[in-house]
C-alpha positions as protocol buffer text, in pm:
chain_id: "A"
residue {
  index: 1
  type: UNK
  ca { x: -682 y: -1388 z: -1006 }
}
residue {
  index: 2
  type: UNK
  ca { x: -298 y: -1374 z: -972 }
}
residue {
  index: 3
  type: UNK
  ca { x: -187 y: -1094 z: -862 }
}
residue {
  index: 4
  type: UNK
  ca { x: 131 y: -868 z: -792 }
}
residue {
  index: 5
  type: UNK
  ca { x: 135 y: -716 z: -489 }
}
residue {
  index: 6
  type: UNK
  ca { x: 351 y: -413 z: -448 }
}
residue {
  index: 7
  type: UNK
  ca { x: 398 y: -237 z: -129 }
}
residue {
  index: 8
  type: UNK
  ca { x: 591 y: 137 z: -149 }
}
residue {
  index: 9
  type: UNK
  ca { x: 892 y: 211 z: 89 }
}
residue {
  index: 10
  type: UNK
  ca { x: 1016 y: 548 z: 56 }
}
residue {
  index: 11
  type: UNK
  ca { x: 1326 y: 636 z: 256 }
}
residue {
  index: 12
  type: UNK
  ca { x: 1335 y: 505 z: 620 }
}
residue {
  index: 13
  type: UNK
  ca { x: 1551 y: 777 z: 752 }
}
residue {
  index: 14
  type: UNK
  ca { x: 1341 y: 1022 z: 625 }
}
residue {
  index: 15
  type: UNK
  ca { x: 1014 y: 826 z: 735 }
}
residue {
  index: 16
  type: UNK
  ca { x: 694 y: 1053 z: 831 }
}
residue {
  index: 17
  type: UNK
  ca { x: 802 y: 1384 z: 809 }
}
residue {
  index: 18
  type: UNK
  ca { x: 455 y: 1489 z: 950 }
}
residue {
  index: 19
  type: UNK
  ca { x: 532 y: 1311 z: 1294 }
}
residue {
  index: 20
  type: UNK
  ca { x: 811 y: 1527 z: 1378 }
}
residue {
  index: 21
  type: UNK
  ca { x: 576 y: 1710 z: 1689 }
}
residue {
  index: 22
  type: UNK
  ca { x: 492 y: 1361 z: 1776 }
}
residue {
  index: 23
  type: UNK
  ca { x: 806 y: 1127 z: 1711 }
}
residue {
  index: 24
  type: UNK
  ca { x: 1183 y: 1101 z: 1687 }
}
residue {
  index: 25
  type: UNK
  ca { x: 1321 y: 1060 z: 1367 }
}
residue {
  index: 26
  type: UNK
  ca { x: 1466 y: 772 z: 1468 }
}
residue {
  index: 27
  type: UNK
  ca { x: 1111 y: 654 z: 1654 }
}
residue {
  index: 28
  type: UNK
  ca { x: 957 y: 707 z: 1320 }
}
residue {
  index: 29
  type: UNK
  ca { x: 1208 y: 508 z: 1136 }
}
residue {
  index: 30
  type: UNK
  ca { x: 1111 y: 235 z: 1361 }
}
residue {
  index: 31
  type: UNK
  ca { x: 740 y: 262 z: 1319 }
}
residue {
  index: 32
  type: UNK
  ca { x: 742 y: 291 z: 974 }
}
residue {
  index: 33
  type: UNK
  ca { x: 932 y: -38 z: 953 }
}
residue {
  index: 34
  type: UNK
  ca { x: 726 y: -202 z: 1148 }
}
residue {
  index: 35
  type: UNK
  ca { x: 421 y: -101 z: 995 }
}
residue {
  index: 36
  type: UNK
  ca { x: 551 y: -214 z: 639 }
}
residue {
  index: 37
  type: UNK
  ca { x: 657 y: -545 z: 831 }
}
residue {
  index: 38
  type: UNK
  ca { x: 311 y: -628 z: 938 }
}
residue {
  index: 39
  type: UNK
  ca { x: 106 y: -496 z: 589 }
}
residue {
  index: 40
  type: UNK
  ca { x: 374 y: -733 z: 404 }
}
residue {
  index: 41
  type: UNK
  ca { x: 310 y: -1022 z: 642 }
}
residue {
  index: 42
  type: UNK
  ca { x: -99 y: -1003 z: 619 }
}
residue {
  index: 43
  type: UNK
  ca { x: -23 y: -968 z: 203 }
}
residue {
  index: 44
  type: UNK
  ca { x: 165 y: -1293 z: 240 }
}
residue {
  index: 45
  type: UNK
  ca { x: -96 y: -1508 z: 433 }
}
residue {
  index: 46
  type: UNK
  ca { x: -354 y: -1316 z: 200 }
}
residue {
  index: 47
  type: UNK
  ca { x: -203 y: -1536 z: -62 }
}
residue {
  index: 48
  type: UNK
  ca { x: -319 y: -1321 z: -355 }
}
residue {
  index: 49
  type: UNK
  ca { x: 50 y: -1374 z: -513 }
}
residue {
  index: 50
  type: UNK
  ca { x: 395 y: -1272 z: -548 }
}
residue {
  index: 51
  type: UNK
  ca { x: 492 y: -981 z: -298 }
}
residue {
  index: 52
  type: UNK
  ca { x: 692 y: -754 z: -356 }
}
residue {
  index: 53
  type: UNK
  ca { x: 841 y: -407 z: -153 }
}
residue {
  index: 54
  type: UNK
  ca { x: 920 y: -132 z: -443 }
}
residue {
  index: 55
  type: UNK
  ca { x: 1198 y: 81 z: -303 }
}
residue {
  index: 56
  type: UNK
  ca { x: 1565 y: 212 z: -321 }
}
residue {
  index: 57
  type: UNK
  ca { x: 1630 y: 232 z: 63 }
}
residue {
  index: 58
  type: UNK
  ca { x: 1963 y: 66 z: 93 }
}
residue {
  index: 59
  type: UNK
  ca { x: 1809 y: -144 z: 393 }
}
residue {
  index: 60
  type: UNK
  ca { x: 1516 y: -243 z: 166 }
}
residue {
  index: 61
  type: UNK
  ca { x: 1678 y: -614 z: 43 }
}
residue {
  index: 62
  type: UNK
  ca { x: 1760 y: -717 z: 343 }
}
residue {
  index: 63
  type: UNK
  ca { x: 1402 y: -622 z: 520 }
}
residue {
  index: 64
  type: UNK
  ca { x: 1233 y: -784 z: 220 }
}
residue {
  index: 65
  type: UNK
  ca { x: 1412 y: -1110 z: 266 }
}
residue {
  index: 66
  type: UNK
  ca { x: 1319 y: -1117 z: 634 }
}
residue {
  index: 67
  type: UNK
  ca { x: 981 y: -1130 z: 545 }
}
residue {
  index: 68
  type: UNK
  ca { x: 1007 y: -1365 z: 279 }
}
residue {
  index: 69
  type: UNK
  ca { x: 921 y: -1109 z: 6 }
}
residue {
  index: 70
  type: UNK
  ca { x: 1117 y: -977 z: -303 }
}
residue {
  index: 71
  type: UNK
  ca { x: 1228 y: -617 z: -315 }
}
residue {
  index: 72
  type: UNK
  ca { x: 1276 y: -397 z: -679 }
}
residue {
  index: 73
  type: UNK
  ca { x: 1381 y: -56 z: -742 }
}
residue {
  index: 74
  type: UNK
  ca { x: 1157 y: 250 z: -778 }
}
residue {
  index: 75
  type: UNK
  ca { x: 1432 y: 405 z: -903 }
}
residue {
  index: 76
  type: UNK
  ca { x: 1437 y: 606 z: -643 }
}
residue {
  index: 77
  type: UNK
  ca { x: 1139 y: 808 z: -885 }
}
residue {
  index: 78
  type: UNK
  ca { x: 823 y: 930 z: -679 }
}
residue {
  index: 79
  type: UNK
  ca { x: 577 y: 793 z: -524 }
}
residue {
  index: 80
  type: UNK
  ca { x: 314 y: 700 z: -798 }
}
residue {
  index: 81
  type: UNK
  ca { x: 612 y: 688 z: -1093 }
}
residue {
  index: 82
  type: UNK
  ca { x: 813 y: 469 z: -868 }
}
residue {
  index: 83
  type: UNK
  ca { x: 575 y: 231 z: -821 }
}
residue {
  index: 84
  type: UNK
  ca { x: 492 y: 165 z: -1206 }
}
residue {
  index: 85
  type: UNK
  ca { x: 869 y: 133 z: -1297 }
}
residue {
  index: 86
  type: UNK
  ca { x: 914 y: -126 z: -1004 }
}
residue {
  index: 87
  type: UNK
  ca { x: 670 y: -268 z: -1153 }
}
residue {
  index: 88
  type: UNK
  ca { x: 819 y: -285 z: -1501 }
}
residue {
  index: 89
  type: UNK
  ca { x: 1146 y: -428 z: -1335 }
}
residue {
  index: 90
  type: UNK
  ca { x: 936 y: -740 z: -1212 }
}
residue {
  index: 91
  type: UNK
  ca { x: 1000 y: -1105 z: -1391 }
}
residue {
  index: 92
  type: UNK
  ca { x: 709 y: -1236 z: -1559 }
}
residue {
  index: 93
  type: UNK
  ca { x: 415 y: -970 z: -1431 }
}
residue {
  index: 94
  type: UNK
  ca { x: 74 y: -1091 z: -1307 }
}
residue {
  index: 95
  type: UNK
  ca { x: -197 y: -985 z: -1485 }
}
residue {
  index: 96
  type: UNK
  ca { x: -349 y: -771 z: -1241 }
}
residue {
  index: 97
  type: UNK
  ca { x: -155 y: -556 z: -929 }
}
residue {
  index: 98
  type: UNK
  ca { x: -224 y: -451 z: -641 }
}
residue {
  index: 99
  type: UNK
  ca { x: -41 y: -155 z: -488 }
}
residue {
  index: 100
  type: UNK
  ca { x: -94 y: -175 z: -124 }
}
residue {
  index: 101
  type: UNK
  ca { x: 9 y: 117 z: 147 }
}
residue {
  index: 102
  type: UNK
  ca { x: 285 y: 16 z: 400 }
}
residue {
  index: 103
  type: UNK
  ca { x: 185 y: 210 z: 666 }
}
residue {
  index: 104
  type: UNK
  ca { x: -174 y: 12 z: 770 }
}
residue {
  index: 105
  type: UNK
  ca { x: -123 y: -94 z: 1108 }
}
residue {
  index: 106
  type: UNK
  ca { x: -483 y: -247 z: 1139 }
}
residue {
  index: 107
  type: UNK
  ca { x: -501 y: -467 z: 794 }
}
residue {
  index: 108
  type: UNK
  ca { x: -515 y: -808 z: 825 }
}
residue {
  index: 109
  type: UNK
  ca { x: -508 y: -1077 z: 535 }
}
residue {
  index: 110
  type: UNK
  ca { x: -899 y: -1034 z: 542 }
}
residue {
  index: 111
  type: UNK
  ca { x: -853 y: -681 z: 396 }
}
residue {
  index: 112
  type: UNK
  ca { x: -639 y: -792 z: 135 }
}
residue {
  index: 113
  type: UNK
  ca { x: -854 y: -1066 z: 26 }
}
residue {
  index: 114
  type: UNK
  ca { x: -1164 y: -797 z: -14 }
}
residue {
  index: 115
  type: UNK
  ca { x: -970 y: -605 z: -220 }
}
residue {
  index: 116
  type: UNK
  ca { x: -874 y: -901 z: -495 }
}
residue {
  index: 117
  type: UNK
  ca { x: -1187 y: -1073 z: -452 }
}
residue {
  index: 118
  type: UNK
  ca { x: -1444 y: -851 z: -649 }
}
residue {
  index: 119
  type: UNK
  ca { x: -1191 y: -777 z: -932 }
}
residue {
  index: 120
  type: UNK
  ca { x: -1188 y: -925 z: -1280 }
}
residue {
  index: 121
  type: UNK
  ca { x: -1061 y: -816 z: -1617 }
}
residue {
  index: 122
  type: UNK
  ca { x: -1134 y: -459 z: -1664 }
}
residue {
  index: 123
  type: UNK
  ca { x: -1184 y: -398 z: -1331 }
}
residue {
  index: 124
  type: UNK
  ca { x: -1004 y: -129 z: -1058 }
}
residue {
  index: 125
  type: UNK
  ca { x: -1096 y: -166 z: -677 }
}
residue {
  index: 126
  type: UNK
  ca { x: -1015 y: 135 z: -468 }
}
residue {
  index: 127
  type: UNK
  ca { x: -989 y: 94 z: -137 }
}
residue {
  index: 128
  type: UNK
  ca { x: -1074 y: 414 z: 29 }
}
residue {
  index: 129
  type: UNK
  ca { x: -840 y: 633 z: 240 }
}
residue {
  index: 130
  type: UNK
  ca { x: -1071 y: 773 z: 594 }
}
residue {
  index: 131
  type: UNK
  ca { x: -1007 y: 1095 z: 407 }
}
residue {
  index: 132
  type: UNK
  ca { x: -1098 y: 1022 z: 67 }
}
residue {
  index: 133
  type: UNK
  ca { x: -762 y: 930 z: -65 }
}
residue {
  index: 134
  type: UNK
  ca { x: -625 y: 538 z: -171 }
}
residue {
  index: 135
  type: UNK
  ca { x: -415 y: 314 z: 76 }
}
residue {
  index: 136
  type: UNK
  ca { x: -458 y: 57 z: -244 }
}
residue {
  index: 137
  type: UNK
  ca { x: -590 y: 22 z: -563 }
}
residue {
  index: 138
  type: UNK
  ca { x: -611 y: -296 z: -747 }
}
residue {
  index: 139
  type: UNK
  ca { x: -606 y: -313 z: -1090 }
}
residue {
  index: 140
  type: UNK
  ca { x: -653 y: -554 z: -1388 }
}
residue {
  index: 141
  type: UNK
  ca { x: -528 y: -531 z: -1632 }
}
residue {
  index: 142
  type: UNK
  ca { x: -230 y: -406 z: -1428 }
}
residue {
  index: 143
  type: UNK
  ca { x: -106 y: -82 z: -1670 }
}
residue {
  index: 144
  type: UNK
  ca { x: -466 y: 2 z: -1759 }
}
residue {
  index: 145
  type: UNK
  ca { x: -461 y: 313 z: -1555 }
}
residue {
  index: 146
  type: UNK
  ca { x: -162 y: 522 z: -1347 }
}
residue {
  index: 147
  type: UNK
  ca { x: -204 y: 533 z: -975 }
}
residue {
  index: 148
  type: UNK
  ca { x: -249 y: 871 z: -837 }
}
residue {
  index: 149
  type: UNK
  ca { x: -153 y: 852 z: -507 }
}
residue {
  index: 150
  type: UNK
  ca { x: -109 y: 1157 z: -319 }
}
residue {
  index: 151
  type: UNK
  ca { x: -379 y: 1344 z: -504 }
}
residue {
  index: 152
  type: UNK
  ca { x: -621 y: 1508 z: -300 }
}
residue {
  index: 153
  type: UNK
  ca { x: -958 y: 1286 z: -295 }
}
residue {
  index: 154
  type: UNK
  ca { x: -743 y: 1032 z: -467 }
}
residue {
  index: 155
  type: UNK
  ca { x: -1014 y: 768 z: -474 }
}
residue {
  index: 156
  type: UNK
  ca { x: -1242 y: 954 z: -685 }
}
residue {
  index: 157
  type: UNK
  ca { x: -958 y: 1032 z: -892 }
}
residue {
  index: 158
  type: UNK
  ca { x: -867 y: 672 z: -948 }
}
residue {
  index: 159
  type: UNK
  ca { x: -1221 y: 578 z: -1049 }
}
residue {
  index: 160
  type: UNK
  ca { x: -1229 y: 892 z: -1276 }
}
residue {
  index: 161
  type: UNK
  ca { x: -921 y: 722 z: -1455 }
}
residue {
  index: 162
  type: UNK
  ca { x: -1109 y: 360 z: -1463 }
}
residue {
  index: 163
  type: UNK
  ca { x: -1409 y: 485 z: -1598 }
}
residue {
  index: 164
  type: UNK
  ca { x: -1202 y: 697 z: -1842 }
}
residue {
  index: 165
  type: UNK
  ca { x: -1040 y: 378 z: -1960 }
}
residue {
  index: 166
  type: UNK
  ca { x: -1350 y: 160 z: -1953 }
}
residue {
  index: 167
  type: UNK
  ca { x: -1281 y: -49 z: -1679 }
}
residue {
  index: 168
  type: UNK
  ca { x: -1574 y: -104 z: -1376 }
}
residue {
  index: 169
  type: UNK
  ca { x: -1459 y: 65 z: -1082 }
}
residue {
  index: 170
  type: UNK
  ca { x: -1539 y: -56 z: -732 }
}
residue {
  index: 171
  type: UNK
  ca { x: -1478 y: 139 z: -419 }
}
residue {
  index: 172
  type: UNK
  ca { x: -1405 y: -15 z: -56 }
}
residue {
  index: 173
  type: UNK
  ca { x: -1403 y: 91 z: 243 }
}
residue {
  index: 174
  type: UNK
  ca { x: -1282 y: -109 z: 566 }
}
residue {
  index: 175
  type: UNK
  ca { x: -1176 y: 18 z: 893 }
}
residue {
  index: 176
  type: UNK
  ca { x: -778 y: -204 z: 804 }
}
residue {
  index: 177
  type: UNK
  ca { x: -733 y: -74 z: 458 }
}
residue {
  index: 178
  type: UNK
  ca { x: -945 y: 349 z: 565 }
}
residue {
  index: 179
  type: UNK
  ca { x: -692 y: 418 z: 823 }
}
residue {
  index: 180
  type: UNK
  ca { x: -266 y: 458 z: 773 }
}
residue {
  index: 181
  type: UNK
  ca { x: -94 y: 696 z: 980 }
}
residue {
  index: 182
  type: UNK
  ca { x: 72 y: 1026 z: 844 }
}
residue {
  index: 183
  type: UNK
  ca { x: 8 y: 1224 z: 1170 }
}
residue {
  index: 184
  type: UNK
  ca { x: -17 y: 1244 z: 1523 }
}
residue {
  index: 185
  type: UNK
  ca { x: -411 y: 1267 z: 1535 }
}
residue {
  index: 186
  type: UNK
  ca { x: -372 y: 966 z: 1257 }
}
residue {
  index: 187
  type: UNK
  ca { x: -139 y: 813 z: 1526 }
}
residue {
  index: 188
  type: UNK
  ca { x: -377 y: 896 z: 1837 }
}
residue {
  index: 189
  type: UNK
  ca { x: -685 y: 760 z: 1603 }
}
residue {
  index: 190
  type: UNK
  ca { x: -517 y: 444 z: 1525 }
}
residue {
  index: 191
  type: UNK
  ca { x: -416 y: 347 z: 1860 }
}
residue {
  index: 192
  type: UNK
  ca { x: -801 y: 411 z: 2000 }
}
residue {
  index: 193
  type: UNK
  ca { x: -892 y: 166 z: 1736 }
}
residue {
  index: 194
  type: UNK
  ca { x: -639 y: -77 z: 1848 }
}
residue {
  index: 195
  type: UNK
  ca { x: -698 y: -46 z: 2204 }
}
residue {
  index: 196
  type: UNK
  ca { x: -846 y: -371 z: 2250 }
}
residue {
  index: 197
  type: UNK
  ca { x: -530 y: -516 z: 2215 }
}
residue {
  index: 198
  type: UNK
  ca { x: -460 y: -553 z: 1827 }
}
residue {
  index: 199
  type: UNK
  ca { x: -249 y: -256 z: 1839 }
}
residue {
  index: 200
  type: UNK
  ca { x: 149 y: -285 z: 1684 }
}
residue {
  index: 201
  type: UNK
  ca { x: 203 y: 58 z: 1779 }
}
């Protein structure tokens, strides 16, 4: 099913507060771009549809048109809020979304597929944080239910809200989508994973 993907970028200068013991904040800057880079890039060969970054970082256009990938305002709003009024700024909206973490280091275009494939109409696949929150959550139709990302145990929250609003809700978990990187034992964990030589970071 055609889909929107939409991929949050919050401020880059003020990227991953909770890697201050770890990283500069110019270091984390840096990661954090390069971690949205390589999400966007496996959303793009995932070729679900349109791509999209939702942000108001000034450097936001011209990173999305390095990777080939449109860019629209969150409004600078928060996290969740942000992403539903990019959303509404988009021209001629897929059916179904997918919001998508940008800070994923190990997904690959394999994740991405698993998380469009099982979805239908009425349908809202969550794929599960390693600590029981969402890195993404793919919904059809799209404004059937509010993301809630952020919330603690996020993933049951967001099939709470599907079942609420009678759509099937289906849960994922894979090691690419399970694991972003908020702090340094995130950090540590991820590059263990990656040691074999898939690592970007």
């Amino acid at each position: 099913m055609e889909t929107d993907v939409l991929i949050p970028l919050k401020r880059l200068d003020a990227a991953k507060t909770r890697l201050a013991p770890a990283l500069t904040n110019a270091e984390r800057g840096r990661l954090m771009a390069v971690m949205l880079a390589w999400v966007a890039r496996a959303a793009v060969r995932a070729g679900a549809g349109r791509v999209a970054l939702a942000s108001s970082d000034p450097a936001a256009p011209a990173l999305a048109r390095r990777l080939g990938v449109e860019c629209v305002s969150d409004g600078g709003l928060p996290w969740n809020e942000g992403l539903v009024h990019a959303r509404s700024l988009l021209d001629r909206p897929a059916a179904a979304v997918l919001y998508l973490a940008g800070d994923l280091p190990l997904v690959d275009a394999a994740d991405v597929c698993a998380l469009v494939e099982p979805g239908g109409e009425g349908t809202a696949v969550i794929g599960r944080a390693h600590d029981g929150g969402t890195n993404a959550l793919w919904v059809c139709p799209a404004p059937a239910i509010l993301p809630a990302f952020g919330a603690a145990a996020s993933a049951s929250v967001h099939a709470a809200r599907a079942h609420e609003h009678g759509l099937a809700a289906v849960t994922l978990d894979r090691p690419g989508i399970a694991h972003d990187v908020d702090t340094p034992a995130d950090l540590a964990a991820v590059r263990r994973l990656a040691a074999a030589g898939a690592s970007l970071i």
